[in-house]
C-alpha atoms as one frame of an Amber mdcrd trajectory, in Angstrom:
protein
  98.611 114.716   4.044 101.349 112.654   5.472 101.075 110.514   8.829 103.951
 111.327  11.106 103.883 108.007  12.880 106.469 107.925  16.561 109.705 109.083
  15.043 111.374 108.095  18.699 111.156 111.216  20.395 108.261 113.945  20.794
 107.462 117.485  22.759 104.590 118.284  24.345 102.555 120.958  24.426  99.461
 121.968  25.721  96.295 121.317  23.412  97.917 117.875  22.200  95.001 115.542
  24.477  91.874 115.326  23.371  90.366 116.623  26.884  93.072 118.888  28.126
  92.258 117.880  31.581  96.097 117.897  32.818  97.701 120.402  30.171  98.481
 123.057  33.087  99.674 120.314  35.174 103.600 120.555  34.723 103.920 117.346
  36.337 101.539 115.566  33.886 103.602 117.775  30.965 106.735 116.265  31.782
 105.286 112.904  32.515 103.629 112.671  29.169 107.169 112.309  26.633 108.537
 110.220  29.135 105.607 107.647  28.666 105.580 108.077  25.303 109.459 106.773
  24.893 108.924 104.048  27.680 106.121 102.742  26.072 107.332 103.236  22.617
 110.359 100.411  23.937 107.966  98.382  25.537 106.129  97.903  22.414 109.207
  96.926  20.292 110.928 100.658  19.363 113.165 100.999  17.675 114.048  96.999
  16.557 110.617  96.989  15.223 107.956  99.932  14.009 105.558 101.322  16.870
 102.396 102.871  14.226 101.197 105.213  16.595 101.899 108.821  16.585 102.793
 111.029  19.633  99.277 112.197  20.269  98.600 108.831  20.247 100.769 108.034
  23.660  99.422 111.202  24.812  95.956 110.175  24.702  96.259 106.868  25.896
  98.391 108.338  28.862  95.487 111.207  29.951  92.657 108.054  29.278  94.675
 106.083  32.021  95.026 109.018  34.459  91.308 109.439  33.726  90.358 105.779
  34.441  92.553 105.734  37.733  91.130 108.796  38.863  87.397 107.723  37.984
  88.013 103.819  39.744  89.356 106.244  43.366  86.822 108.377  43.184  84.341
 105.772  42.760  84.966 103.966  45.599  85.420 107.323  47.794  81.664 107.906
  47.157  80.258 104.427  47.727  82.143 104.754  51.274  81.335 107.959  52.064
  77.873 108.677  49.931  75.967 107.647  53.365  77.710 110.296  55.531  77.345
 112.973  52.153  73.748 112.520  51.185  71.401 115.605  52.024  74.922 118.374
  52.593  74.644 121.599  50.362  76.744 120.989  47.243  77.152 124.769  47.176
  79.240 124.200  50.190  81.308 121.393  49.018  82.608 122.025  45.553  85.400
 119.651  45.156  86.064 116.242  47.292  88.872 114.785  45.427  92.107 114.500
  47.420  90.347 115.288  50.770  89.608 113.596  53.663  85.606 113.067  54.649
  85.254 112.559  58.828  81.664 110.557  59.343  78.752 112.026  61.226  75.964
 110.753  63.101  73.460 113.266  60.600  72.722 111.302  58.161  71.674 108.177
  60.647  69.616 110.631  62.975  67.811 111.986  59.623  66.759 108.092  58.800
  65.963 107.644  62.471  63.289 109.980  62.172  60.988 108.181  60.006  61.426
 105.835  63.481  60.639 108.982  65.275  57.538 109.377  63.556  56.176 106.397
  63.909  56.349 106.147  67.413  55.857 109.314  68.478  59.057 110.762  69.697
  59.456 112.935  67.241  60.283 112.710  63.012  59.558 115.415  60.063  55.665
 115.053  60.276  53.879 117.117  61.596  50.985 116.066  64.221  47.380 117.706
  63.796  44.870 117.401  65.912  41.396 116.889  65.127  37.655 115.985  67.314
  34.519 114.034  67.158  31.431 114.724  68.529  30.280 112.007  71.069  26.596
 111.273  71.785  24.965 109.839  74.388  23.972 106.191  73.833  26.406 105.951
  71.114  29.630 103.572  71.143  30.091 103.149  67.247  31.725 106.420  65.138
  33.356 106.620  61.406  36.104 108.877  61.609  36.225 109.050  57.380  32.313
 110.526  57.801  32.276 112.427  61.220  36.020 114.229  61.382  35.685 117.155
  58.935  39.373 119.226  59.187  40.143 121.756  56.104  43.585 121.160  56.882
  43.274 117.536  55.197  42.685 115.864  52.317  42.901 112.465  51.762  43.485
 109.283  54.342  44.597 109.993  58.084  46.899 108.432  60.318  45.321 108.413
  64.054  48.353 108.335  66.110  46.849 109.090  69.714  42.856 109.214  71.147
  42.651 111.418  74.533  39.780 109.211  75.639  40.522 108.302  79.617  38.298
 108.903  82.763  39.124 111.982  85.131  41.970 111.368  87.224  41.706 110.097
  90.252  43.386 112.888  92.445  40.077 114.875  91.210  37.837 112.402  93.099
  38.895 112.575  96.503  38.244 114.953  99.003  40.710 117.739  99.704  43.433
 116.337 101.842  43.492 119.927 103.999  39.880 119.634 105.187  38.696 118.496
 108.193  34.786 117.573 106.846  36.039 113.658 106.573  35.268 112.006 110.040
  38.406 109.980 109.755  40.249 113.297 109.459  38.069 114.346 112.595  39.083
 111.599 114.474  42.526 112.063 113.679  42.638 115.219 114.845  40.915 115.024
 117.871  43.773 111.984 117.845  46.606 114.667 118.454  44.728 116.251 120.770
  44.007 119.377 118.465  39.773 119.264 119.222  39.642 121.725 121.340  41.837
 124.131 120.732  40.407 127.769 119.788  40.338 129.079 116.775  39.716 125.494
 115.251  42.012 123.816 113.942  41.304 124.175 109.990  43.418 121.479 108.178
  45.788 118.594 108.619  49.424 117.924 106.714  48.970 114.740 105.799  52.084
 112.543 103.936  51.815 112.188 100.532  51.787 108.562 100.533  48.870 109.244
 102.062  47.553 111.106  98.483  48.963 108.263  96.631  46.757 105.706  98.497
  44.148 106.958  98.036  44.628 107.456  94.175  45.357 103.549  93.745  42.076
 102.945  95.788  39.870 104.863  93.365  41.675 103.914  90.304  41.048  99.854
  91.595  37.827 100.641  92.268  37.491 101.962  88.852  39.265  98.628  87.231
  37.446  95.904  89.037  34.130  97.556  89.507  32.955  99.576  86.204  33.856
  99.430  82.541  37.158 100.201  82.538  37.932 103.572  79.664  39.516 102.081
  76.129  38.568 102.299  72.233  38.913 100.446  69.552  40.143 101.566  65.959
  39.258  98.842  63.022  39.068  99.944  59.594  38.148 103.782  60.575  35.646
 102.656  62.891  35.983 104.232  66.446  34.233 102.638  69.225  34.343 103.948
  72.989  34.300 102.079  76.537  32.200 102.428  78.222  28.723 103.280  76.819
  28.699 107.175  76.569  26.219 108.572  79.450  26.837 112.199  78.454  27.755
 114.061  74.922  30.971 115.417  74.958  33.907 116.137  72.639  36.740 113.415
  71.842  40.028 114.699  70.421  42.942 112.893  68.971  45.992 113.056  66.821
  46.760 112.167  63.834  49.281 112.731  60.772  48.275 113.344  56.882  48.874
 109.819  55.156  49.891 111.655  52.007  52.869 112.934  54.373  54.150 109.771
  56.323  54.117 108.297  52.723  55.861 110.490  50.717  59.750 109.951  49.959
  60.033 113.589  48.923  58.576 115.478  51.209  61.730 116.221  53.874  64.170
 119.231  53.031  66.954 116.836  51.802  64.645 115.387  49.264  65.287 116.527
  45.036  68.252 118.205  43.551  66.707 121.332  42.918  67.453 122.505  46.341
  71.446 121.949  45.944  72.263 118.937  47.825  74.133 115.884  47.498  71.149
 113.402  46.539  72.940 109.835  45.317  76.104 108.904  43.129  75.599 111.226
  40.396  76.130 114.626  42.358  78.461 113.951  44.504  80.970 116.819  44.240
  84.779 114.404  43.011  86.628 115.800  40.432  89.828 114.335  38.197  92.436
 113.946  40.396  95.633 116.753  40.157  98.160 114.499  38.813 100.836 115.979
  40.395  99.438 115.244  43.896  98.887 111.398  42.909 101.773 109.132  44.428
 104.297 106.772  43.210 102.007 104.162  43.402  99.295 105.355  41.498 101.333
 106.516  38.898 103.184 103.254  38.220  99.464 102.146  38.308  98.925 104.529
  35.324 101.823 103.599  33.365 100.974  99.806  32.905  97.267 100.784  32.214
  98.480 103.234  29.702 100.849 100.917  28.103  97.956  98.248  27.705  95.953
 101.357  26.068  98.812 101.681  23.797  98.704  98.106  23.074  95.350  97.701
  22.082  95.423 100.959  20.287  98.179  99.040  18.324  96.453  96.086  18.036
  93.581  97.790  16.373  95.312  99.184  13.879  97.677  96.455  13.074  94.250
  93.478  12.991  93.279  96.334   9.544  95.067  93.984   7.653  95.623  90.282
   8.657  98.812  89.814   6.449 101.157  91.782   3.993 102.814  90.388   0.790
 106.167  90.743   0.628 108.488  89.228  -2.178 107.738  85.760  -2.486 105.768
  85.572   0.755 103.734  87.318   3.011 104.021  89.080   6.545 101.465  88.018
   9.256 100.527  91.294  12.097 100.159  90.475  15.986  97.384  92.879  15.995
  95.099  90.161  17.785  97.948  88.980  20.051  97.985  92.846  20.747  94.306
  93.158  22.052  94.330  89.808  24.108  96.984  90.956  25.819  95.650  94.772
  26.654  92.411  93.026  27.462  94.004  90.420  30.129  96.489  93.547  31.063
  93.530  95.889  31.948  91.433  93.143  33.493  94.317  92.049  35.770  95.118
  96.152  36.582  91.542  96.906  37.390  90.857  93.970  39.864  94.352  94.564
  41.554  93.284  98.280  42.293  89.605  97.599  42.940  90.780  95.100  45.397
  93.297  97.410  47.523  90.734 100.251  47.463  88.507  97.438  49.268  91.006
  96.081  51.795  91.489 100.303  52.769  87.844 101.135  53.121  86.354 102.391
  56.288  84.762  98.992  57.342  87.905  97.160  56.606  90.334  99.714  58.119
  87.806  99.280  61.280  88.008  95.439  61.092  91.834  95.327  60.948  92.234
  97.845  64.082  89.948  95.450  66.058  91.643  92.955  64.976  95.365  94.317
  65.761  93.929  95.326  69.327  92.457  91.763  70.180  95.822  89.935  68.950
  97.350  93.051  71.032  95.497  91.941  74.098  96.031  88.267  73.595  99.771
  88.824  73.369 100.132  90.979  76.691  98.291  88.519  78.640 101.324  85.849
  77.391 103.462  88.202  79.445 104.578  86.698  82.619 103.281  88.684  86.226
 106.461  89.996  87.879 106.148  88.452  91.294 107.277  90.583  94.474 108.854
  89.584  97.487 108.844  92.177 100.601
């Protein structure tokens, strides 16, 4: 079978790229001849021969819509995967082409392993579980002694409910009249010997509060004040138990403050965005790419072209002719598409960087503060009455 190599002029139809990603695209269908012939001249057509066949441009010219496409959406989910992660990918089935506003979910869901920690809150859930306390005894093993069937494994003890009784149940009741001082106090306002009795006395509640710090520096200064220790699973109570009675406390399941997987946003199986490779951005509509980006495409697709050439002319080194012999640029063809694509790729890279969300940010700041430097240059109109 013959090879129809460019002939200077071709018409495209749909089915003639290897994908078919933009064959419905009648932007891309008219685009595609168009590129052909430009880049058929800009490899030499017609003063020299261009061996490459249409399907050949055609290719080269959906590869470079491809790559631009692929380098945009690239750097739309490295500045937006922190914002995506953990949303329903049933919900969001294409990203390309639309605009993603940040939240403050996905930095509340990582504040809750915070949350947990502390105690304000998180995705574990707090049990509660007892000991027995003895009499006599300071010393326990939580491992041996705290027997839960909602557990297995280690155990996080995040709080122990071990404190004396408050204070405010140690006094007597501020509304009697037993207490001499209350008595006197009475009998003070002249109440004594009034008939009925006079049963009880409003007193301020400063009065209450007094009284509470008096028993509870009593307590601190004068006996062993309540604490614990917790070392290596080993409880041990202040002060020396006098009576047997029953010590709770909280704790969390090790095997759940530990594991990565165990929130709802955790796997893929549940249908949500998880890291790079299932985030929802599809190949660009080529129709609804700009000016810029398609001049972008051209050049790549021209140094496609090139080294597509360059393969195919480096086959053979030299051809005899008459008397002599013809040398091919075929390597000249492949440094040049190399260097081409290397200097194409770090010029977009680098203007998708300078418009990311941090550097957007940055320049606004920055245009404000030169903003407010330049209006304080501005003289103060001065007014005379």
């Amino acid at each position: 079978m013959a090879i129809t190599i460019w002939q200077g002029s071709s018409s495209f139809s749909s089915g003639d790229t290897p994908w078919g990603l933009y064959d419905t695209d009648n932007d891309f269908t008219s685009s595609a001849d168009k590129f052909s012939d430009w880049a058929a001249r800009r490899l030499g057509y017609p003063m020299m021969d261009v061996e490459l066949q249409s399907g050949s441009f055609y290719s080269c010219f959906e590869e470079s819509v491809t790559e631009y496409s692929a380098q945009v959406n690239q750097f739309n989910i490295k500045d937006n995967l922190l914002t995506l992660q953990g949303q329903k990918t049933s919900s969001i089935s294409n990203l390309t082409h639309k605009r993603v506003t940040p939240t403050l979910g996905r930095q509340i869901y990582m504040s809750k392993t915070y949350g947990t920690a502390a105690g304000v809150g998180g995705n574990v859930s707090w049990k509660q579980g007892s000991l027995s306390i003895v009499s006599g005894s300071q010393e326990y093993d939580i491992n041996s002694l705290f027997v839960d069937g909602s557990t297995s494994g280690s155990i996080e003890v995040k709080r122990v409910f071990h404190n004396p009784k408050p204070a405010i149940q140690r006094f007597f009741d501020p509304y009697a009249t037993t207490g001499y001082g209350t008595l006197n106090l009475i009998e003070g306002f002249g109440f004594g010997n009034y008939s009925p009795a006079v049963s009880f006395t409003l007193m301020p509640l400063f009065e209450d509060l007094l009284r509470v710090q008096a028993i509870e520096l009593n307590d601190s200064i004068r006996k062993s004040t309540y604490s614990f220790q917790l070392i290596n699973n080993k409880l041990r109570v202040f002060p020396n138990p006098e009576e047997d009675y029953t010590l709770f406390f909280d704790y969390v399941n090790t095997s759940d403050s530990d594991d990565p997987l165990f929130t709802e946003y955790s796997g893929s199986a549940d249908g949500r965005i998880t890291d790079y490779s299932n985030v929802p951005y599809n190949n660009m509509v080529f129709s609804k790419i700009n000016d810029v980006g398609k001049q972008w495409i051209r050049k790549y697709g021209l140094a496609l072209c090139k080294e597509l050439l360059g393969m195919i002319r480096s086959k053979y080194g030299a051809i005899p002719i008459p008397n002599a012999e013809t040398t091919l640029d075929g390597d000249t063809l492949r440094a040049e598409s190399a260097s081409e694509k290397e200097i194409l790729m770090t010029q977009l890279r680098e203007m998708l960087e300078q418009t990311s969300r941090r550097a957007l940010l940055e320049a606004d700041k920055d245009e404000a503060e030169f903003l407010q430097e330049k209006l304080q240059k501005i003289p103060w109109p001065i007014y005379i009455g």
